[in-house]
MMTF fields as JSON, N, C-alpha, C and O atoms, coordinates in Angstrom:
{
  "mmtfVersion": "1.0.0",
  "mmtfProducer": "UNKNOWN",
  "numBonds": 359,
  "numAtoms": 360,
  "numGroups": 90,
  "numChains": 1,
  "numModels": 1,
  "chainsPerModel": [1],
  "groupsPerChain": [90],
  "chainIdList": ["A"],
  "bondAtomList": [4, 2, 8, 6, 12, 10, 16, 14, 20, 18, 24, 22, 28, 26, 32, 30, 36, 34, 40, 38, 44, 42, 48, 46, 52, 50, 56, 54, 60, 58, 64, 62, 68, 66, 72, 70, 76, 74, 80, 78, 84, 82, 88, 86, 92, 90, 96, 94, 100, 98, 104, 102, 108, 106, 112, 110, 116, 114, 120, 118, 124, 122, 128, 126, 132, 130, 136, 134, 140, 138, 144, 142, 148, 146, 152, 150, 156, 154, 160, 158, 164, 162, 168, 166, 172, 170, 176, 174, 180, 178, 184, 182, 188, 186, 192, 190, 196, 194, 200, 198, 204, 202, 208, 206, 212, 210, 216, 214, 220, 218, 224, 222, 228, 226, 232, 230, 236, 234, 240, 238, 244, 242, 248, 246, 252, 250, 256, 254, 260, 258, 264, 262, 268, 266, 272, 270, 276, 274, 280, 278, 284, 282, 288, 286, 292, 290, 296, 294, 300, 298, 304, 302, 308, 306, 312, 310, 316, 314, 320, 318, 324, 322, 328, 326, 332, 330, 336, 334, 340, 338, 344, 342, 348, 346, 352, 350, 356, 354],
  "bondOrderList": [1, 1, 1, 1, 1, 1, 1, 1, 1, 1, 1, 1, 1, 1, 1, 1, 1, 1, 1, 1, 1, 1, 1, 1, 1, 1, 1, 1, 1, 1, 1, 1, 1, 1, 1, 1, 1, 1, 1, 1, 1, 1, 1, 1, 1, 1, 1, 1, 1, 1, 1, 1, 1, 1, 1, 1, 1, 1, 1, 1, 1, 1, 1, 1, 1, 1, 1, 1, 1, 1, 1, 1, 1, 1, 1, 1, 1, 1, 1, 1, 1, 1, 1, 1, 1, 1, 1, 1, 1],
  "groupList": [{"groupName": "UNK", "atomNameList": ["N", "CA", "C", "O"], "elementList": ["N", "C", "C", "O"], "formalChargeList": [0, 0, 0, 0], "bondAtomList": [1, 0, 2, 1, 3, 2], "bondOrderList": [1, 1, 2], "singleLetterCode": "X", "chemCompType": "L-PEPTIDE LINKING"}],
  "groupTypeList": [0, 0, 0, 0, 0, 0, 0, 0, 0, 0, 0, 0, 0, 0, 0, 0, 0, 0, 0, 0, 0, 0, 0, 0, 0, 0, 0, 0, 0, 0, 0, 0, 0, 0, 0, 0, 0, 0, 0, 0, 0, 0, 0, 0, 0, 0, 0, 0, 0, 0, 0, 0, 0, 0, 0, 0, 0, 0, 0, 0, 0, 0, 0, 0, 0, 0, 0, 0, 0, 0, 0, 0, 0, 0, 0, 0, 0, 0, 0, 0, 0, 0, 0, 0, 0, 0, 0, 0, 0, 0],
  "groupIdList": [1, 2, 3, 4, 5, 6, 7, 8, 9, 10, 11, 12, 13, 14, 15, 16, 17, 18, 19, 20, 21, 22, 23, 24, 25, 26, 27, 28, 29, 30, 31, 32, 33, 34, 35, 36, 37, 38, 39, 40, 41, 42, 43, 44, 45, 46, 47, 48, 49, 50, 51, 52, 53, 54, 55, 56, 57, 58, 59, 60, 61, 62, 63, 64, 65, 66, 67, 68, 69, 70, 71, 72, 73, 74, 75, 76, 77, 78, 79, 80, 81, 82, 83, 84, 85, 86, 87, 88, 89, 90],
  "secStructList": [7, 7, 7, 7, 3, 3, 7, 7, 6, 6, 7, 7, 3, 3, 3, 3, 3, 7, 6, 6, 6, 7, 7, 3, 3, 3, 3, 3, 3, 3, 3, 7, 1, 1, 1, 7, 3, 3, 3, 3, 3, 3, 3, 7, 7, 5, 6, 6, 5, 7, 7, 3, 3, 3, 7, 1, 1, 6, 6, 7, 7, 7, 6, 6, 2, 2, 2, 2, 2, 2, 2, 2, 2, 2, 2, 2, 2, 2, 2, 2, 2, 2, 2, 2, 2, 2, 2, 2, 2, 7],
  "xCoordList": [17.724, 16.34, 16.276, 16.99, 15.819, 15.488, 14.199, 13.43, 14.281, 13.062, 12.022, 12.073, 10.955, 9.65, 9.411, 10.129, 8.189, 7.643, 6.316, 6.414, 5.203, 4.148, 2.504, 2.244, 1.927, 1.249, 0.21, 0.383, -1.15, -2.368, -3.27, -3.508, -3.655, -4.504, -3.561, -2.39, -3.951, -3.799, -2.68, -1.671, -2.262, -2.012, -0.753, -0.734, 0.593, 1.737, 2.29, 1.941, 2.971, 3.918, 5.19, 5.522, 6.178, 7.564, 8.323, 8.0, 9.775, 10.853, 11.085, 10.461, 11.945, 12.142, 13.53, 13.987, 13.936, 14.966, 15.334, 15.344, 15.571, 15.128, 16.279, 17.421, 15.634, 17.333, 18.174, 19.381, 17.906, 18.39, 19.79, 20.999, 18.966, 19.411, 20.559, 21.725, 19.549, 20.029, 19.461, 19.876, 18.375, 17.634, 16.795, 16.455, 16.265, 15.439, 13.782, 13.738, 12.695, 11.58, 11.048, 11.466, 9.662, 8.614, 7.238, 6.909, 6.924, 5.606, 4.611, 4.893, 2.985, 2.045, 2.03, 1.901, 2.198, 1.417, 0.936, 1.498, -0.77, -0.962, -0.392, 0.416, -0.929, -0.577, -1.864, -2.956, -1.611, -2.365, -2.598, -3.507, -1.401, -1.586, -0.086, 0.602, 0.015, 0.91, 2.753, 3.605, 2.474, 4.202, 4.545, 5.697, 3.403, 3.144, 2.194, 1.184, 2.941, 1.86, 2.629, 3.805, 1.459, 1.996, 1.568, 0.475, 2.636, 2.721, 1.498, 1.098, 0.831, -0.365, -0.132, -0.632, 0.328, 1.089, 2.19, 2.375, 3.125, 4.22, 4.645, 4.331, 5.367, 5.326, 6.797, 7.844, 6.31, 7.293, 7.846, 7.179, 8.912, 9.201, 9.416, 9.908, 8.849, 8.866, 9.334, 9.569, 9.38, 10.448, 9.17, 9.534, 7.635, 7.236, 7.038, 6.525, 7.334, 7.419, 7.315, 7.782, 6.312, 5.966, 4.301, 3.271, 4.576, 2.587, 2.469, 3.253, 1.444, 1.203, 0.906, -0.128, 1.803, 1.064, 0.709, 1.701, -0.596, -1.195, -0.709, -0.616, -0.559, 0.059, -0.867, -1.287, -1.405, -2.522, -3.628, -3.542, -4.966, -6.136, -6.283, -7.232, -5.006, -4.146, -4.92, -5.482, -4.92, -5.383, -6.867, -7.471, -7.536, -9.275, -9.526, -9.873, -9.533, -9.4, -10.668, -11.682, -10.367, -11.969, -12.49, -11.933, -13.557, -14.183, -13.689, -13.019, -13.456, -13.247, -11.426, -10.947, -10.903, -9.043, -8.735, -7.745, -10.241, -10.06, -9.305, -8.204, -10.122, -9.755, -7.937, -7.188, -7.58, -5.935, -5.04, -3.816, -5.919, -5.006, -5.015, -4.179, -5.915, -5.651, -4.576, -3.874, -4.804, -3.738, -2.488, -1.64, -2.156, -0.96, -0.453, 0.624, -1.23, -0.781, -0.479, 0.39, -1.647, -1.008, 0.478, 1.18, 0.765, 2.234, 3.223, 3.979, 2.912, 3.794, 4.432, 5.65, 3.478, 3.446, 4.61, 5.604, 3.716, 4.652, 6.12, 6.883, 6.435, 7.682, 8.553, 9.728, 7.967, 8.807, 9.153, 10.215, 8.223, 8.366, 9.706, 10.777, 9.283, 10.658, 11.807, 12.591, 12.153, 13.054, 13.856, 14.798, 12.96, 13.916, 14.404, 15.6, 13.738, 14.481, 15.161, 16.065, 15.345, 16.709, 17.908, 18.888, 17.962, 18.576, 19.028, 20.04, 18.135, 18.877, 19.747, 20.666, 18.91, 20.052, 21.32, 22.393, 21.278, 23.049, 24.3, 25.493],
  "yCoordList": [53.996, 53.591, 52.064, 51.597, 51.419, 50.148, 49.732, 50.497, 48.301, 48.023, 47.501, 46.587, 47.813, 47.324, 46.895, 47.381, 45.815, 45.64, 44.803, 43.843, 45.189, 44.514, 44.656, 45.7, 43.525, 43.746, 42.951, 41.913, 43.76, 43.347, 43.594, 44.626, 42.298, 42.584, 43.247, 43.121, 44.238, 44.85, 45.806, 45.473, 46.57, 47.379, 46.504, 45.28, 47.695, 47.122, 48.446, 49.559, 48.374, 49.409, 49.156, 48.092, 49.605, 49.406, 50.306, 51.197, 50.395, 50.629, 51.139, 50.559, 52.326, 52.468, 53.492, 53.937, 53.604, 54.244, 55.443, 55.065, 56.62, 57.44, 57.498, 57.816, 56.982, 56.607, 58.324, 58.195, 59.22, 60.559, 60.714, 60.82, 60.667, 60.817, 59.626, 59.531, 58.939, 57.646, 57.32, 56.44, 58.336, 58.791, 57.622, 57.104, 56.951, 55.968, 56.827, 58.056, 56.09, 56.732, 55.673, 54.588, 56.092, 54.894, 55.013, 56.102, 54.149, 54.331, 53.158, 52.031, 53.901, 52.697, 52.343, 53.018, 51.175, 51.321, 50.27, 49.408, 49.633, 49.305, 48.313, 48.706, 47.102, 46.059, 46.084, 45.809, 46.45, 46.268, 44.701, 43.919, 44.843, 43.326, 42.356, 42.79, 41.319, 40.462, 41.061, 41.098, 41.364, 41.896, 43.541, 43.973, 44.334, 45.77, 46.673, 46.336, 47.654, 48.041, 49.744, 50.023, 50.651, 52.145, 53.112, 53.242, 53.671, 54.432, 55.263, 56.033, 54.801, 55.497, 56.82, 57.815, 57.0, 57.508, 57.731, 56.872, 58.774, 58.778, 59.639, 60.788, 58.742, 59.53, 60.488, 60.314, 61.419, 62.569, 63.804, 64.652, 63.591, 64.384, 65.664, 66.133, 66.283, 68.373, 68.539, 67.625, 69.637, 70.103, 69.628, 69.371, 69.422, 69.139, 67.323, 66.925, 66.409, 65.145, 64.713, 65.111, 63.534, 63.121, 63.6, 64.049, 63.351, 63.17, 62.139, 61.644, 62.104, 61.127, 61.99, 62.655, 61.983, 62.218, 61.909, 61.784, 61.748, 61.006, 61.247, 62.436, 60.688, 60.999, 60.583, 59.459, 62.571, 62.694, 62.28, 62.519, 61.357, 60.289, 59.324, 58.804, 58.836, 57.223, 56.636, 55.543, 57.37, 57.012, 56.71, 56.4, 56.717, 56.307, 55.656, 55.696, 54.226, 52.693, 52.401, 53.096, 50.801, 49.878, 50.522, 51.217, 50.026, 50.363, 49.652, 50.202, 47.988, 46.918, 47.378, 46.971, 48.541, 48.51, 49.237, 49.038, 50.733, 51.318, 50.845, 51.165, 50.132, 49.096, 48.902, 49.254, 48.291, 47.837, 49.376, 49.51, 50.246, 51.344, 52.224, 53.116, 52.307, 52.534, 51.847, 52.407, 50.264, 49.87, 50.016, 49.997, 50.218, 50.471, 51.437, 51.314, 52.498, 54.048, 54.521, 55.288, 53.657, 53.401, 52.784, 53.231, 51.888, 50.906, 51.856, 52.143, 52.425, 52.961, 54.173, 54.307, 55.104, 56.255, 55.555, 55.951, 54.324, 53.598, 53.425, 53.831, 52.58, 52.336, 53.547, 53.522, 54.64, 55.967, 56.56, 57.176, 56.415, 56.972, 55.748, 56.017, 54.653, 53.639, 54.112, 54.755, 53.857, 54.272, 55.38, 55.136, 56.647, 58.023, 57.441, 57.572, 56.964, 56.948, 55.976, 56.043, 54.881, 54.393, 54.787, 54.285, 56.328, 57.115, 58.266, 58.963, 58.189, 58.927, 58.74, 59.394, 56.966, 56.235, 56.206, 56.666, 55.922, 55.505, 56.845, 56.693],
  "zCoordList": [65.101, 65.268, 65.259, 64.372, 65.774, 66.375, 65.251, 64.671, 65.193, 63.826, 64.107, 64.931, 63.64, 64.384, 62.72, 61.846, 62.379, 61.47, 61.911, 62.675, 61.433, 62.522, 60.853, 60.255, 60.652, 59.641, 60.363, 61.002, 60.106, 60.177, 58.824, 58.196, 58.641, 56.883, 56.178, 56.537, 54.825, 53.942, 54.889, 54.267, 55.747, 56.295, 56.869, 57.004, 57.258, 57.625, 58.556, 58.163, 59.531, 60.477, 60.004, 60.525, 59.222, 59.102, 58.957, 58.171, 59.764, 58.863, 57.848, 56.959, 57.305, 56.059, 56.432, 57.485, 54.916, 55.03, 53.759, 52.588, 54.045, 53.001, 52.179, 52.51, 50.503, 49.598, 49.616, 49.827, 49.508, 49.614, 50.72, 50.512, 51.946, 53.489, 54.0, 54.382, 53.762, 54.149, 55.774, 56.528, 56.037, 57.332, 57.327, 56.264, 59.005, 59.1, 59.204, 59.258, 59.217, 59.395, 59.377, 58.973, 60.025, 60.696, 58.919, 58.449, 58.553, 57.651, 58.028, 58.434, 57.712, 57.12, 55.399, 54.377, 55.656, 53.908, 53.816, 54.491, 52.647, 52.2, 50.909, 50.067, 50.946, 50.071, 49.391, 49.889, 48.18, 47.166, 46.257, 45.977, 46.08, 45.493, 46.353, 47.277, 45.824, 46.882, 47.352, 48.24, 46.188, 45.577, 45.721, 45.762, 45.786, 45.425, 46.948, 47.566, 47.059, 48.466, 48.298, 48.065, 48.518, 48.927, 50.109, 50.661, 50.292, 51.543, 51.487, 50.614, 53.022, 53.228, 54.146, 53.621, 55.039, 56.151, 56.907, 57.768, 56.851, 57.247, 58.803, 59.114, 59.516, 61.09, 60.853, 60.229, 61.596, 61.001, 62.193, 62.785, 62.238, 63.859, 63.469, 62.444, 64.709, 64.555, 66.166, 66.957, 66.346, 68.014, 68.912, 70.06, 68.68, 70.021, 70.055, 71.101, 69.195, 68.734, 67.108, 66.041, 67.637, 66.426, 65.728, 66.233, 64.812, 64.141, 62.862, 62.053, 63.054, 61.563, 60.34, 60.287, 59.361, 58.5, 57.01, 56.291, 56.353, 55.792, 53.819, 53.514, 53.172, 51.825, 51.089, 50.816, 50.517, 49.678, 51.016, 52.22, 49.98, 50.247, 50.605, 51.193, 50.173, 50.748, 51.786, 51.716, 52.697, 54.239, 53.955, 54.982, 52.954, 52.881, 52.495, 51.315, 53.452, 53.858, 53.501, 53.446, 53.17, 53.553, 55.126, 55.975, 55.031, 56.747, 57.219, 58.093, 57.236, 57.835, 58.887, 59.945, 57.66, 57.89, 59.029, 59.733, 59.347, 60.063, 61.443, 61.892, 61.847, 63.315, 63.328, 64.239, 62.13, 62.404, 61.787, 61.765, 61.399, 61.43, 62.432, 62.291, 63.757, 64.63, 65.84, 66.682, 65.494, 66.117, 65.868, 66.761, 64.332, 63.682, 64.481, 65.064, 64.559, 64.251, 66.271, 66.683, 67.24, 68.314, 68.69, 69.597, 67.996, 67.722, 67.938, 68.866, 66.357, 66.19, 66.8, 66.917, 67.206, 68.381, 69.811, 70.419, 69.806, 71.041, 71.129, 72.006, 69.797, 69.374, 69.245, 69.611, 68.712, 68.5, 69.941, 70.02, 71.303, 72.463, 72.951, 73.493, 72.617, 73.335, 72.717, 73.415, 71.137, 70.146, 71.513, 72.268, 71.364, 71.696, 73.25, 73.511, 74.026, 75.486, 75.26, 76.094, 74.503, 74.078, 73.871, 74.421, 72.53, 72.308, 73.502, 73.568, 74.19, 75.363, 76.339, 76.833, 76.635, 77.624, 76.477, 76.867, 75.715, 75.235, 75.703, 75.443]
}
């Protein structure tokens, strides 16, 4: 997987890597304070793609956040469609 990291306001698109697996995966999360931020949303592949999905309530933003979590969550949809036809050409 190829790395995207992209932050608007409070809200971030990144990278992660699962300590278990050692598997990559796409998340949103929230910055709470400067140092500290938790996963709001995790993109998550099944046999017909991807989906978002949301951990717990997490996802019930300021009004103002709505706006950049749609862009996030477009991004990231994007990046995951480039990612795989990457993986295919190789």
């Amino acid at each position: 997987m190829n790395t995207i990291n992209m932050r608007l306001g409070n809200l971030e698109l990144r990278n992660e890597k699962n300590l278990g697996s050692g598997e990559r995966y796409l998340e949103i999360v929230e910055w709470i304070q400067p140092d500290s931020c938790i996963t709001i949303a995790i993109f998550i592949k099944d046999k017909e793609g991807y989906f978002l999905k949301s951990v717990g309530d997490r996802i019930a933003l300021e009004q103002g956040d709505w706006h950049s979590l749609g862009i996030l969550v477009k991004n990231g949809f994007d990046f995951l469609k480039q990612d795989a036809k990457g993986v295919e050409n190789e």
